[in-house]
N, C-alpha and C positions, 0 to 999 in steps of 0.2 A: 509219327510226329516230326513235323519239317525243322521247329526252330521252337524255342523256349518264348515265349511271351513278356511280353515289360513286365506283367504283373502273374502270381499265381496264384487260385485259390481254390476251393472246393469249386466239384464241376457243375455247371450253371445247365438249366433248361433252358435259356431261353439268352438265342442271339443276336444283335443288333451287330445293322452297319452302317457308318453315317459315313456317305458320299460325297459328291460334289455338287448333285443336281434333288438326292433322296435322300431318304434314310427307309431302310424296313428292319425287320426282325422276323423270328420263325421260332419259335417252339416246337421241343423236341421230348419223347418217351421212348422208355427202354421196358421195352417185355422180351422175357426170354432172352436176351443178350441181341436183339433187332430193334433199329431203332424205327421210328414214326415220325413224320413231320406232323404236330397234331393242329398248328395256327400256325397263319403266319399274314403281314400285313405290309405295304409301301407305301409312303406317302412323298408326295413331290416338294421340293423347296425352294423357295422365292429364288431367284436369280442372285448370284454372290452371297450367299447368307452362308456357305461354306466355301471356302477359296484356298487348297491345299498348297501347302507352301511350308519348307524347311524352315523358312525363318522370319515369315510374317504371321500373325495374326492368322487364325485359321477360320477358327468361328465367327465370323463376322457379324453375326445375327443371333446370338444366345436363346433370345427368346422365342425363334422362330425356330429352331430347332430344338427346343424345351419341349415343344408344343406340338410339332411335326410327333415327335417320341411319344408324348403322351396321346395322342391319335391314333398312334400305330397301336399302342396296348393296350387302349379300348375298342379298336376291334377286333382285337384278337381274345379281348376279354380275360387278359393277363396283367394282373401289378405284380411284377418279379422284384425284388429286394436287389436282384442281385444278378448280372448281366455278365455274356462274352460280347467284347465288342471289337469289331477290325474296322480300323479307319485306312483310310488313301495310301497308297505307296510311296506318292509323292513326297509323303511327310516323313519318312525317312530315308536315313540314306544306309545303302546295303553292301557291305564290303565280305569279301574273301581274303581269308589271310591262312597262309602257309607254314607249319611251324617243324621245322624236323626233329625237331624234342620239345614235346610236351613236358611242362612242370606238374608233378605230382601235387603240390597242396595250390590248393583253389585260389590262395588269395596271391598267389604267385600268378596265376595261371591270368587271373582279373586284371592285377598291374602289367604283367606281359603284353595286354590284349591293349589295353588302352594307352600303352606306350606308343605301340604300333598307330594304333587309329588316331592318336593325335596328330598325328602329320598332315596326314588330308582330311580333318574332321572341319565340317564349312562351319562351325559353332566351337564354341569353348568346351571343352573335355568336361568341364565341372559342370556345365551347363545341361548334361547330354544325360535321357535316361538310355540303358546299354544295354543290348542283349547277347548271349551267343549262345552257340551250340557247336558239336563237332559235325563235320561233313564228311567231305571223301575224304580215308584212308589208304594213303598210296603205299604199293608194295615195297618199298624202300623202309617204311614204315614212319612218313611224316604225314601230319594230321592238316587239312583245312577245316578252316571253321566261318561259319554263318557269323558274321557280325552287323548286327543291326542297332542305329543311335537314331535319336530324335531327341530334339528340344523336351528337356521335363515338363515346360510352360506349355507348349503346344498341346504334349498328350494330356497334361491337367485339362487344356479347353474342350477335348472330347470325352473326358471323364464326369467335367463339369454337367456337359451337357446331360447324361445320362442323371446324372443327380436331380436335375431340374425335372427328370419326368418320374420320378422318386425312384430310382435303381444305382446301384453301385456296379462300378465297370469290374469285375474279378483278377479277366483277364483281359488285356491289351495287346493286339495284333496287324499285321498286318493283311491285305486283302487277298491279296495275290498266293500268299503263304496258304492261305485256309482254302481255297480253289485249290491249291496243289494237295492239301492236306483230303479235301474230297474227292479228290482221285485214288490217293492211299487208302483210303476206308474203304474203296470199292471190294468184292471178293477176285477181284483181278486187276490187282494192281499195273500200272504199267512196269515194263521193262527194259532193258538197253538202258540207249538214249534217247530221251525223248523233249521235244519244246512246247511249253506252254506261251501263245501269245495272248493277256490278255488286254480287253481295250477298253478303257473307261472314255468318258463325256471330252476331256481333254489332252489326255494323255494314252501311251500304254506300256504295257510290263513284258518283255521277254525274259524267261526264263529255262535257262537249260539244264534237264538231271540225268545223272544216271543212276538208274535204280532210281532209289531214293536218296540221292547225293543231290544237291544242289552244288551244281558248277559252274553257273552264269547267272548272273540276274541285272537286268539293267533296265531300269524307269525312264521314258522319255517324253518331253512332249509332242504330240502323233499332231501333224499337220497335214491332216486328210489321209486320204485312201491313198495318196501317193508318197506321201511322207512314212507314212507306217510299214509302205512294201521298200522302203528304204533301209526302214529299220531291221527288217526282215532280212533282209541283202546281206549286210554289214555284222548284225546276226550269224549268220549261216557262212559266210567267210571267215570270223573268227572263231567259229566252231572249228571248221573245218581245218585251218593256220595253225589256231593255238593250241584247240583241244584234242586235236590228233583226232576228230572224229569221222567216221566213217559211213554215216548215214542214220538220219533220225527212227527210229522203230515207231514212233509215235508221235502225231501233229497235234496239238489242239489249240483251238479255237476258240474264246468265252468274250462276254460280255459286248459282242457286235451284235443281237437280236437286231432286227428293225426296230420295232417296238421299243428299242429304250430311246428315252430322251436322249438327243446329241449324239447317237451311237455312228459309228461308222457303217457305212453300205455291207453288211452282213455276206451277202453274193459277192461282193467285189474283193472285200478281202479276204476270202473262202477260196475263190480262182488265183488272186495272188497268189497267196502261200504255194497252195497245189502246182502254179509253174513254177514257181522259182524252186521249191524244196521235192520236186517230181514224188510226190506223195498224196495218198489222200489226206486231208483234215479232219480232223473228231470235232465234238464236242463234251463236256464233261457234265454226263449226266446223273446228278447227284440223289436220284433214284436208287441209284447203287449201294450205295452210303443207308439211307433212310427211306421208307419208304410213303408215299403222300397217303392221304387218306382218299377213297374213295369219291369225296366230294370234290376233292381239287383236281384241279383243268390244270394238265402243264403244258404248258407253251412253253416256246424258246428262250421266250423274256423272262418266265417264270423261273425256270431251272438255271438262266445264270445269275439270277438274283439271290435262289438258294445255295449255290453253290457255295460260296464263300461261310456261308453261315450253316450250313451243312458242315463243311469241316472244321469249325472252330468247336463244334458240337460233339461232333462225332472224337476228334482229338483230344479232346478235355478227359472225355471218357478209357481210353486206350492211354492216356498217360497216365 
């Protein structure tokens, strides 16, 4: 498990992800301790009817994503009560913080946390719903920790949404985390260091781990295939400056299929990475995690569409 969730609750079948250009979902079963994709469904949505954003409006179109949701779970032939749901990265913001003594009682440990994040919080602290988790534990023996905030208003408008196609959000996540978290589910996790690039409709997510440390994480907006091999650069230079590191064990690559709406040239920045980071690139095939049914065709579009919802699935259960 990468990071604690805005919300917790008993673990859900059945996960949704509302995007920027979609929304799908994918139903999940557990035999024998193996899990099954047993449904799963996309649907597209009108142009700005979702517009991720720290601090505007997000849902711009209520009804059209009410409605998108409730499509998606009649064809999959599921009314779930009760849903995992990961929205955009964009919507919040992801900080590292270092602490070389950790406080023993929790509510120490909480005011600690949002002492800190109050400095550069682009929102009012009171405002802000707040997550964390511990990270990498350095041999010295100071603790980093995952801090993730977002607007409470914001995440209510993606909870709302689920409400409207009658389901309750459980848990609340982010996208990028649950793509990391179905890497971790696999029976070969990765190791070292490793970077995940992923790339949504307007934006994209780098993230650097080791092990399963999250040591980097930074959301940008991706301005084309030359813009993202930018971010990549700049990337890989402060790995390399800051993080003392020495060469990534593992590349991956998500959410550039052809096949998705607005996606980036899939080949183009598959060759980037591969020069600039002299490595091959993966993909993160959430087959590993869960396995599809017989009737389903996975395509590339497919598998990074599940992957995010694969691990918010697969994570619910292992925590």
């Amino acid at each position: 498990m990468l990071s604690r969730s805005f919300f917790s609750a008993a673990p859900s079948t059945v996960a949704v992800e509302i995007a920027r250009n979609r929304v799908s979902a994918a139903t999940i079963a557990s035999r024998e301790s193996a899990l099954s994709i047993t449904a799963h469904a996309v649907e597209p949505l009108p142009p700005d009817a979702v517009v991720p954003s720290l601090n505007a409006s997000n849902i711009v179109e209520p009804k059209a994503v009410g409605l998108a949701l409730r499509q998606v779970f009649e064809r999959m032939g599921v009314r779930p009560k009760r849903v995992a749901l990961a929205i955009p990265d964009s919507v919040a913001k992801v900080s590292l913080l270092r602490f070389e003594k950790v406080p023993h009682r929790r509510s120490d440990l909480d005011e600690l946390i949002r002492w800190q994040v109050r400095k550069a919080a682009p929102f009012r602290i009171e405002d802000a719903q707040l997550s964390y988790m511990p990270s990498l534990r350095a041999p010295d023996g100071a603790t980093e920790f995952v801090v993730v905030m977002a607007r409470k208003n914001i995440v209510r408008e993606y909870e709302a949404a689920c409400e409207a196609a009658g389901a309750q959000a459980g848990v609340v996540d982010l996208t990028t985390f649950n793509v990391i978290n179905a890497a971790f589910a696999s029976p070969h996790p990765p190791e070292g260091d490793w970077l995940l690039v992923h790339v949504a409709q307007e934006d994209a997510t780098m993230a650097i781990l080791r092990g399963d440390s999250l040591v980097f994480f930074r959301n940008r907006v991706a301005d084309g295939e030359a813009g993202l091999a930018d971010m990549v650069h700049q990337t890989a230079m402060y790995y390399e400056d800051r993080l003392n590191g020495s060469g990534f064990g593992r590349v991956v690559l998500t959410g550039g299929s052809p096949a998705s709406p607005g996606a980036q040239d899939a080949d183009y920045l598959r060759r980037a990475l591969e020069t600039r980071l002299g490595t091959t690139v993966d993909s993160i095939d959430p087959r590993n995690a869960a396995t599809l049914l017989d009737r389903i065709t996975a395509t590339p579009e497919l598998l990074d569409t599940l992957a995010p919802l694969v691990g918010l699935l697969a994570r619910e259960r292992a925590a």
